[in-house]
N, C-alpha and C positions, 0 to 999 in steps of 0.2 A: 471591418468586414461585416458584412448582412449575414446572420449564421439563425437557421431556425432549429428549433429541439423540436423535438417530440416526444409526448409520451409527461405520463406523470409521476412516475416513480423515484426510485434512490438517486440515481443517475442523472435524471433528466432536474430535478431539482439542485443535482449540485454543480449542473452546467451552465443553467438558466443563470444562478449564482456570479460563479466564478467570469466565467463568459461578459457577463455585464459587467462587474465588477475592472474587467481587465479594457474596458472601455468600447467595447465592439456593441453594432446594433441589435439585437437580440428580439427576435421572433420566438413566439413560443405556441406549440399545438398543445392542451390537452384533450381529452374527451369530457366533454361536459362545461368546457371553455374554462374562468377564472375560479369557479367555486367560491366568489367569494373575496376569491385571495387578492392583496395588491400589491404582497412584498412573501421577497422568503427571508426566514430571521436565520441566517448562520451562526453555528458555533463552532467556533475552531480555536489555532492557538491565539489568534487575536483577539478573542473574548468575541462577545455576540454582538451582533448588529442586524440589520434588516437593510436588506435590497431591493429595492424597486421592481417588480414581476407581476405582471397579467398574461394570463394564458388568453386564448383565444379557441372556439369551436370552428373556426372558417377555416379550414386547411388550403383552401385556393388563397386567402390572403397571406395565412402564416409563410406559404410556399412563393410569394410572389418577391420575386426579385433577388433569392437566396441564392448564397456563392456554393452556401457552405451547408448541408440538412443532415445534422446529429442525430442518431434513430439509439438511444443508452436504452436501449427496451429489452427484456428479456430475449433470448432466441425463440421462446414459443410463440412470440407477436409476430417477426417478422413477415412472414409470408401476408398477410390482411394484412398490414401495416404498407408493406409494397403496392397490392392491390388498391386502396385507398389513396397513395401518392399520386398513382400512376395519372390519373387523366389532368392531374396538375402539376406535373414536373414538364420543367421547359430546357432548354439547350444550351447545353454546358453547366449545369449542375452537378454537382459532387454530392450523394449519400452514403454514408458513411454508417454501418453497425457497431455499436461499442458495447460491447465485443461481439465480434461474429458468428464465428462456430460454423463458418460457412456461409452464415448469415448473407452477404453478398449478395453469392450465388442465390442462393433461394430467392431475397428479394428480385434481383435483376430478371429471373424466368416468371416470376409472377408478376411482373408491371409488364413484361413483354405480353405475358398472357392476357393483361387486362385491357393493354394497348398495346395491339401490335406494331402501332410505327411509333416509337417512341423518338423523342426529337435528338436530334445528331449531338453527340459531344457530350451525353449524357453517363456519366459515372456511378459504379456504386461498388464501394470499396468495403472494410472491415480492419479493425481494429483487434491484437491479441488479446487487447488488455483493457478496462475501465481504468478513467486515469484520476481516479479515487476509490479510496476505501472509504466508505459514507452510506448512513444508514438516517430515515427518516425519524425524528424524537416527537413529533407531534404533526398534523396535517400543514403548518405551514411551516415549519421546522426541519433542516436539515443539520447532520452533524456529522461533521470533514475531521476523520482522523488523521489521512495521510494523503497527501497527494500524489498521483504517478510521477515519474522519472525518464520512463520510457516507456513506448508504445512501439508494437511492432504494426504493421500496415500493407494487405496487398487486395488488389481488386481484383474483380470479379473475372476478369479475362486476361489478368495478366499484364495490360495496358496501362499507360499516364499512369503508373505510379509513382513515377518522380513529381509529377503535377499536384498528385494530389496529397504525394506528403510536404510539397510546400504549402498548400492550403492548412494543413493541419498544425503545421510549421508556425506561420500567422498565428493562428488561433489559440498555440500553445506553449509560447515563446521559452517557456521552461522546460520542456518536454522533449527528451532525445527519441523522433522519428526513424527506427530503421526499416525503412522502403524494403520489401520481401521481393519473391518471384512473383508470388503471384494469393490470391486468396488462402488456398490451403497452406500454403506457407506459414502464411500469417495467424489462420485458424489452428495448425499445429503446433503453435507456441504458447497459446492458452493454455496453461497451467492446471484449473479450476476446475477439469473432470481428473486429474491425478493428485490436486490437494483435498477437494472434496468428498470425493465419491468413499476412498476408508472411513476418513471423519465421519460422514453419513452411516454406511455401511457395518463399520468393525464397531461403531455405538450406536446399532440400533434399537438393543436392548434398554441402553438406558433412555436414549432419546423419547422409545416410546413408552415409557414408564410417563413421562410429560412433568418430572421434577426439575430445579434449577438447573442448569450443566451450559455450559462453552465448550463447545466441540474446539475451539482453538484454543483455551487452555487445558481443563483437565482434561478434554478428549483427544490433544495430541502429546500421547506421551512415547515413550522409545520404540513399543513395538509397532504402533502406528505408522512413525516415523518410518521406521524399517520397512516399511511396506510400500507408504508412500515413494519413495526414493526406485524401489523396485516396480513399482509400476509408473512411474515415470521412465525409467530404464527402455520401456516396451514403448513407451511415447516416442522417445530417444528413436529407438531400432527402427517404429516405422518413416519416419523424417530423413533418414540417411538411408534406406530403399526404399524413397520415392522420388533420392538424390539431391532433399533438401540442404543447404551448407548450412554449418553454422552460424553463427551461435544457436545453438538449439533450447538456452536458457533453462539448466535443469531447476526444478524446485528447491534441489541443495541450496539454489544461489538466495533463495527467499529464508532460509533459514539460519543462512551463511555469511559469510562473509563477503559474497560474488553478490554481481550487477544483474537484479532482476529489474522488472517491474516499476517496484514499490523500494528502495533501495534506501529510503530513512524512515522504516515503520515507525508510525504516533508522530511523528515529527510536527505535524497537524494537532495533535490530541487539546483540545481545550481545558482549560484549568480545572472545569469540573465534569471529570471524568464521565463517559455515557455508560449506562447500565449494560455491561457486554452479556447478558444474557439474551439467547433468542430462541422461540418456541420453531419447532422445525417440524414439517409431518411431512407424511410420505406419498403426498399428492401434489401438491400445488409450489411447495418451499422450491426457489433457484436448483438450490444444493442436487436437485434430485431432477424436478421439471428440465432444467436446463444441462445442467453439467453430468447425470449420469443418461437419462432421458435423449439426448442428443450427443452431448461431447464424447461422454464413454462409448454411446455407439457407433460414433463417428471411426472413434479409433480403433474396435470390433470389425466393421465391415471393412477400413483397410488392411486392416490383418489378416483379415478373410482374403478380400480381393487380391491378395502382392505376396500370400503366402508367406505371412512374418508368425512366428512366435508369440504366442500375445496370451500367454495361459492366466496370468492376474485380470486382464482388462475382461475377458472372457467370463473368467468366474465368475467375478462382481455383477456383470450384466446378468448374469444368468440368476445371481442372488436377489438385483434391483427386479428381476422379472416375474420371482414368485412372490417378493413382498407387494408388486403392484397387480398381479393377476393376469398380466399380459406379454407376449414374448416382445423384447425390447429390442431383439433379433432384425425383426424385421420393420427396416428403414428402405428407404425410397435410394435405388439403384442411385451411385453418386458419380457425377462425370468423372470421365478420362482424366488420372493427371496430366496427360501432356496436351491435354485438347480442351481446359476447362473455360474458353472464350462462351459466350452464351448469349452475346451483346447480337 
């Protein structure tokens, strides 16, 4: 399959990777074309090797003839990221957010807005999940601890979602695809604003001290946990009155003995071990930009909007809103769940 990436971060390096590696043709967008580069060197449990990879700055060619356009780019890109596709996405294309958070949606109304008549047959779905834990070790270096298991998957309007989790299917022969109702379905089984946002939040004292510390080891310990588990809880309640079914994949099952995600943590881990410490501040890091910044709001305004209970997600927003200066409150009205087409 013709599969283009985009973007040049954690994600987009360890797909570039795997993707080629798994024998497919592999297109690759970044900003500022190869840097340079003409392989990525992997570390994982295979011991290291180097793959074949040239990025490109022509987005009209990285996009020409793609079945299949991978966006592993933060949620903060996608809207420009959309805008940019847009006047070179052709008909019958499938793009995909890894992971969404909505992402879809967002993209789908901002290529509409960049191009109004966008070509027929054109898709743009979302992922719950990245389907790696992996973190970059040097500019051309990536290092795969664990691979995903499963992915959840729903697009933008509800529509060809069986179409397009056979495409993903294809391109990820290992990976169990469960096809959702629809985008939010799929955005409300990301995990990553109810594992994050305590880890962040309930250590912000020490994170901002700026000493060594792993929020996944020494900063998730029992009471954390307990926390986590309850605001996931609130995750839970709003997915089941918005009438989503199951499986609603609590975070328990990441800690547990249940089928999440990532379902053989380190399984990936290379023989020598990556430095699991990671500097985190309270601007720009994922943990915060992404998963409290968007995902926890995400789950704030439907708690708002459907009148659920949501006193933990609440707080924390209101917490993340005096450490950033600004109310985190106000997000951008979010469609209808029962009308969320936008195609």
């Amino acid at each position: 399959m013709l599969i283009t990436i985009i973007g040049g971060g954690n994600g987009a390096f360890a797909a570039v990777a795997d993707l080629t590696e798994a024998s497919h043709e592999v297109r690759w967008w970044r900003r500022g074309g190869d840097h340079g580069l003409h392989a990525i060197t992997v570390q994982d449990y295979a011991g290291t090797r180097q793959v074949p990879a040239r990025a490109t700055d022509d987005l009209g060619a990285a996009l020409a003839g793609a079945q299949l356009i991978l966006v592993p780019l933060p949620a903060t890109a996608q809207e420009d990221v959309a805008r940019a596709l847009a006047p070179h996405l052709a008909a019958g294309q499938t793009v995909v957010a890894m992971p969404g958070s909505l992402g879809s949606v967002v993209m789908a109304k901002a290529a509409r807005a960049a191009r109004p008549q966008l070509p027929a047959g054109l898709r743009f779905a979302e992922t719950g999940s990245l389907p790696w834990i992996t973190r970059k070790a040097a500019e051309d270096t990536i290092t795969i601890t664990t691979r995903g298991t499963l992915m959840t998957l729903g697009t933008s309007d509800g529509e060809a979602t069986d179409e397009v989790a056979d495409l993903l299917r294809e391109a990820f022969p290992g990976v169990t695809i469960d096809a959702r109702r629809d985008a939010l379905d799929a955005a409300l089984t990301n995990g990553n604003p109810v594992l994050h946002t305590p880890l962040v939040l309930m250590n912000a004292g020490v994170i901002a001290a700026g000493g060594p510390f792993e929020p996944h080891g020494e900063g998730t310990q029992g009471p954390i946990r307990a926390v986590q588990d309850a605001l996931d809880a609130e995750r839970i309640a709003i997915r089941e009155t918005l009438g989503y079914a199951a499986p609603h994949y609590p975070l328990a099952d990441f800690y547990g003995p249940g089928v999440w995600f990532y379902d053989r943590l380190g399984q990936d881990l290379p023989q020598v071990a990556p430095q699991p410490h990671e500097r985190i501040d309270f601007v720009s890091h994922r943990y915060v930009a992404e998963d409290i910044v968007i995902g926890l709001a995400l789950l704030v305004s439907l708690a708002h909007d459907y009148g659920i209970e949501a006193p933990l997600a609440r707080g924390f927003l209101a917490q993340a809103s005096a450490i950033l200066g600004r109310d985190l409150r106000d997000v951008p009205d979010l469609p209808p769940v029962s009308s969320l087409a936008v195609m």
